[in-house]
C-alpha positions in Angstrom: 65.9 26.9 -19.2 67.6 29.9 -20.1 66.0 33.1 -20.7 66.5 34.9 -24.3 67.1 38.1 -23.9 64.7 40.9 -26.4 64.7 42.8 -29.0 66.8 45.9 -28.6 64.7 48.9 -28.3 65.4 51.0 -31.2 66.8 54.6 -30.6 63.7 56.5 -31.4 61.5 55.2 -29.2 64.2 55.3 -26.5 64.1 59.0 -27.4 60.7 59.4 -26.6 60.6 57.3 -23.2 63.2 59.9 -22.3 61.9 62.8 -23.2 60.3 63.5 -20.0 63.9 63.5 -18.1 65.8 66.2 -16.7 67.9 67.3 -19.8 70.9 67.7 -17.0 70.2 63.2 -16.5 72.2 62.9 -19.6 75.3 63.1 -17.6 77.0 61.1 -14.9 76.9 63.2 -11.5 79.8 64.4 -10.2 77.9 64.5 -6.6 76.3 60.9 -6.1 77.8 59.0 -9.1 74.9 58.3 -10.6 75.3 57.0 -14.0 73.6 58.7 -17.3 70.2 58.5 -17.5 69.6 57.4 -14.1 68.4 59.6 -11.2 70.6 61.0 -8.4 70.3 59.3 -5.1 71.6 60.7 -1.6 75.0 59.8 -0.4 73.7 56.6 1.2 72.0 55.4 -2.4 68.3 54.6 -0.1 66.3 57.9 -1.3 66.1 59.0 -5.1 65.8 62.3 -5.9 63.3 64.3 -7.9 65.8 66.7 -9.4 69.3 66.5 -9.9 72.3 67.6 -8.4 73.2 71.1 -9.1 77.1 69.5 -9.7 75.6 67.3 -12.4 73.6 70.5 -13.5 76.5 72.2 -14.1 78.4 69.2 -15.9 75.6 69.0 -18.4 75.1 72.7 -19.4 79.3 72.9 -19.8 79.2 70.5 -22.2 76.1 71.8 -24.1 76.2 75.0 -24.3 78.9 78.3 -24.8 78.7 80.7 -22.0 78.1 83.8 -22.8 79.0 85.5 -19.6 83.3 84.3 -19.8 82.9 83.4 -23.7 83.7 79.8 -23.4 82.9 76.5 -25.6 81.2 73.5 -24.8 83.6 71.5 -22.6 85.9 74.2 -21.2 84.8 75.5 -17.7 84.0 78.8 -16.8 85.4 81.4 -14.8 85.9 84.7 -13.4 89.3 86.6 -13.1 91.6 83.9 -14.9 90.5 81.4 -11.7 88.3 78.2 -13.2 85.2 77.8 -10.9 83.2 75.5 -9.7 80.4 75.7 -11.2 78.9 77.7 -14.6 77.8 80.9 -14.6 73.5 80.6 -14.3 73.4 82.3 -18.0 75.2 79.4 -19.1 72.5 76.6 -17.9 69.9 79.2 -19.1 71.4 78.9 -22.7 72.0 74.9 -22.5 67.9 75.0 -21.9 67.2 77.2 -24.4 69.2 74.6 -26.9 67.9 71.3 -25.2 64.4 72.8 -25.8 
């Protein structure tokens, strides 16, 4: 006997169920690897974590939200004397939670 598979959940009620995430979860992580919507793990994939990385942090709020320390869009990194770093400025994940709220 084959199993059917069910009705697709529509797209607001998905909304809803994931409305208690990290807003940052709506990323991959650049850390761990783990996929959108999914929790980060440690490198050996046996503990999940509570919060995410702060790599994946980063990924989210650069393509959210303009920083306004450097100036910069959504999607093009930040930096500091012409040098791209490695992370965004913190004002920049402050404003990604001001618009994700």
């Amino acid at each position: 006997m084959t199993r059917q598979p069910g009705a697709p959940m529509p797209d607001t009620i998905r909304h809803h169920l994931r409305a208690k995430q990290d807003p940052a979860r709506a990323v991959d992580c650049p850390h761990c690897g783990a996929l959108p919507h999914r929790p980060c793990t440690t490198p050996s994939k046996r503990r999940i974590l509570t919060e995410p990385h702060p790599q994946r942090r980063s990924k989210w709020a650069e393509t959210v939200a303009c920083c306004p320390e450097c100036q910069v869009t959504p999607t093009t990194p930040c930096h500091e004397e012409g040098r791209a770093r490695l992370t965004v400025h913190d004002r920049r994940i402050e404003e990604a939670r001001e618009t994700a709220a």
